[in-house]
C-alpha positions in Angstrom: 0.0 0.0 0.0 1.1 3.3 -1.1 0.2 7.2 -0.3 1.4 10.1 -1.5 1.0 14.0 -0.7 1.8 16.8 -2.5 2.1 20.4 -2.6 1.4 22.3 -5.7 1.9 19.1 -8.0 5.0 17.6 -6.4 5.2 14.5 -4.3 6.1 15.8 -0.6 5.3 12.7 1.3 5.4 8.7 0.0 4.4 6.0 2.9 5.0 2.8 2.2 3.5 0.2 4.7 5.4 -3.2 3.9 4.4 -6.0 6.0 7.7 -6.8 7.3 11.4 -5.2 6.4 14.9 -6.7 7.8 17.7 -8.6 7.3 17.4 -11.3 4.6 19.0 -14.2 6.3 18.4 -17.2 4.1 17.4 -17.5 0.1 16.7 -20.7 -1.3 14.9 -20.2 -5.1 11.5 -18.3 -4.7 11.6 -18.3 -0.6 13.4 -16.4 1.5 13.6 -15.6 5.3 13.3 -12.7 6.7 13.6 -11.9 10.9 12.9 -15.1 11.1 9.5 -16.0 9.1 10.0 -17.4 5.8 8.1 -15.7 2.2 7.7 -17.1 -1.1 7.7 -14.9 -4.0 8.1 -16.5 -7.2 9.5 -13.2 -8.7 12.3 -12.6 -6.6 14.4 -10.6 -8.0 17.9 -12.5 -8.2 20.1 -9.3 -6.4 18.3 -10.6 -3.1 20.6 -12.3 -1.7 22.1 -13.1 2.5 22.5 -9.9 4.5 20.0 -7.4 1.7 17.6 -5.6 3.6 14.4 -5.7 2.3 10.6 -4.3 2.1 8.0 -6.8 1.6 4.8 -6.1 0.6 2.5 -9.2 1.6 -0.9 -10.3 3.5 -0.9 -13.2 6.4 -3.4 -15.8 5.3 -5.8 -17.5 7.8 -3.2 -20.4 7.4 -0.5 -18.3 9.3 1.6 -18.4 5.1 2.0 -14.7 3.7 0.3 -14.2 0.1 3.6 -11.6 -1.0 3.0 -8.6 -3.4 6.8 -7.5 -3.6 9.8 -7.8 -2.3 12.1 -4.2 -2.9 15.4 -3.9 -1.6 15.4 -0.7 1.3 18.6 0.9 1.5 21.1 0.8 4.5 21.7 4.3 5.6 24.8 5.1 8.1 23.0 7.4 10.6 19.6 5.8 12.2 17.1 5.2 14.9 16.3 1.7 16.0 13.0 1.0 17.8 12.2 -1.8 19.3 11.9 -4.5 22.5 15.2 -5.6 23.4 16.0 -9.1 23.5 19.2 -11.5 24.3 20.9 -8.6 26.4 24.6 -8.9 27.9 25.7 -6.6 29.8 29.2 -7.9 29.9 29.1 -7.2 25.9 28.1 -4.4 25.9 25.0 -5.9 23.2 21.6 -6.3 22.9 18.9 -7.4 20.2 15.9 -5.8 18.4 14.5 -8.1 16.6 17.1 -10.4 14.5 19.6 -7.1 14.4 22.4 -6.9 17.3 23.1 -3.4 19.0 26.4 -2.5 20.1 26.3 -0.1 23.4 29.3 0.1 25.0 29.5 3.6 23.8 26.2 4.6 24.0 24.4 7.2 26.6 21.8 5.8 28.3 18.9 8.9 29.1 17.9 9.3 32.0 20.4 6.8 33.7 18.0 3.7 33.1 19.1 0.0 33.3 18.7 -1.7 30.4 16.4 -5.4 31.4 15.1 -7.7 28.4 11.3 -6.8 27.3 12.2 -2.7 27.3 10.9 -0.7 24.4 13.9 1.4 23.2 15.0 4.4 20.8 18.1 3.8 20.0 20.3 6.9 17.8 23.5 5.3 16.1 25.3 3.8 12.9 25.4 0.6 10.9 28.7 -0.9 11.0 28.8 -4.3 9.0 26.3 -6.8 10.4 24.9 -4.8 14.0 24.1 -1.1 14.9 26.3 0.7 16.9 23.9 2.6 19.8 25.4 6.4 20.5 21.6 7.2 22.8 19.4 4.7 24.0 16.2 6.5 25.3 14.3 3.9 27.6 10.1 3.6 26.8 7.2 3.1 28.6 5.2 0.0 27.4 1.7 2.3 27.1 3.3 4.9 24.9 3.0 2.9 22.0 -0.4 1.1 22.4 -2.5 1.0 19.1 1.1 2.5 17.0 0.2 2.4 13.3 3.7 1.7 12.2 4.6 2.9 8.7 7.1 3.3 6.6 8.0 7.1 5.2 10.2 7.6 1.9 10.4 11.7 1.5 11.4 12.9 -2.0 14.6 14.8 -2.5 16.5 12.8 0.2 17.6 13.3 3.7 16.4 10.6 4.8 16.7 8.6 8.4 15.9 5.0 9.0 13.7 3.9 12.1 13.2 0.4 12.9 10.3 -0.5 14.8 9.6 -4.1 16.1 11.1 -5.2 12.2 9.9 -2.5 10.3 10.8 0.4 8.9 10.1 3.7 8.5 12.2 6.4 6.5 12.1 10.1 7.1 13.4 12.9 5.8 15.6 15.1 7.9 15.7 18.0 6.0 
């Protein structure tokens, strides 16, 4: 699903709302995994490969399988936020997860001088280094500020552009 604004005949705004984007982490053929459910899409396009990050556009069936649209590649920008519950934490790592991607903190400021626990919705500020994020802020959330969240993703025209990550999706926005 697609919408688009404009101003005085120009696109200003384009939300996407994929059903899923991540980390491909297995392709075999027309199927492919993504944070950990697997899609078939019999026109996968053949640059999809281990490690692409992807949008797919797709529908759960009553049968728990996903009837899939598309499949785009999203692009991997250097500066993002990460949203998301934090999972598999080590403190003596300095790492957490959201979702299947692994967050480097060692560096990171922590607001309001929170302990990080397992289960914690988190903002996260940083880069993408290789295969995990590297967390400069972590702002700890409360669970009831996101009840009922439409989550969306948000390509502007013109770039500038951000990448948020929320629970495995994505949202792009433009900065400028």
């Amino acid at each position: 699903q697609v919408e688009v604004e404009t101003l005085k005949g120009k696109a200003t705004d384009i939300e996407l709302n994929p059903a899923i984007a991540g980390v491909v982490s297995e392709v075999q053929g027309n199927k492919l995994v993504v944070n950990g459910t697997t899609f078939t899409f019999s026109a996968l396009n053949s640059d999809i490969r281990v490690g692409s990050w992807v949008m797919i556009s797709a529908l759960q069936q009553n049968d728990g399988t996903w009837s899939v649209s598309s499949v785009n590649q999203a692009p991997v920008l250097a500066h993002a936020e990460v949203e998301g519950r934090i999972s598999q934490l080590d403190t003596t790592t300095s790492k957490f997860n959201i979702g299947s991607m692994q967050v480097e903190y060692s560096n990171a400021t922590i607001e309001d001088g929170d302990i990080l626990k397992n289960g914690q919705w988190v903002e996260v500020d940083g880069n993408f280094e290789n295969s995990h994020f590297v967390a400069a802020k972590i702002d700890v959330e409360n669970d009831t500020d996101y009840d009922g969240v439409e989550i969306v993703s948000d390509a502007v025209a013109n770039g500038g552009f951000d990448l948020i990550i929320v629970d495995e999706a994505t949202h792009y926005k433009n900065t400028q």
